[in-house]
C-alpha positions as CSV (number, residue, x, y, z in Angstrom):
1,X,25.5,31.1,-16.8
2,X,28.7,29.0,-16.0
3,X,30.1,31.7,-14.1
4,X,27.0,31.9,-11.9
5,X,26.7,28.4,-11.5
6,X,30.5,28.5,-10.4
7,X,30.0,31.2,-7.7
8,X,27.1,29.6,-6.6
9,X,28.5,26.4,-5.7
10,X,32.1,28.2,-4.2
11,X,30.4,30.5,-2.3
12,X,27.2,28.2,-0.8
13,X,27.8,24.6,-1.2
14,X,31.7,24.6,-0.3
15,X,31.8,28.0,1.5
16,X,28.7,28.4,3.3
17,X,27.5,24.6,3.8
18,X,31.3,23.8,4.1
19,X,30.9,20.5,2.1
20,X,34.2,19.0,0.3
21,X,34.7,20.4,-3.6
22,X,34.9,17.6,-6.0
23,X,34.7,19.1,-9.1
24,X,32.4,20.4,-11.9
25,X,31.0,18.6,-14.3
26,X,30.0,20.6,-18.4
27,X,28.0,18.8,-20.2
28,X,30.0,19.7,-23.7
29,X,30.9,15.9,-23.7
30,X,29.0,13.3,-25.2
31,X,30.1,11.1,-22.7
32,X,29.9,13.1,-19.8
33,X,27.4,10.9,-17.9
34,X,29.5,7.7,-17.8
35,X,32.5,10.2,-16.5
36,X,30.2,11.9,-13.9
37,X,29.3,7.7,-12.6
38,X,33.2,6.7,-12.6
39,X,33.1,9.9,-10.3
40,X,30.0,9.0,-7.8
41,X,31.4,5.7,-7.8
42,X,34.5,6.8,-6.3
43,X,33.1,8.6,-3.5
């Protein structure tokens, strides 16, 4: 499933939409949703 999601998002959000790569968020954290904030805040 990762690996999907991964060539998904290289191939038609930064490829084909040419948007700007910020990373990739896994949700394997407990905290991952204050982490993904401190990085939409910094946008």
């Amino acid at each position: 499933m990762y690996t999907g999601a991964k060539f998904s998002y290289d191939g038609d959000f930064l490829g084909y939409l040419g948007l700007e790569g910020c990373g990739i968020f896994t949700n394997h954290d407990k905290d991952v949703l204050s982490k993904i904030r401190e990085m939409a805040a910094s946008l």
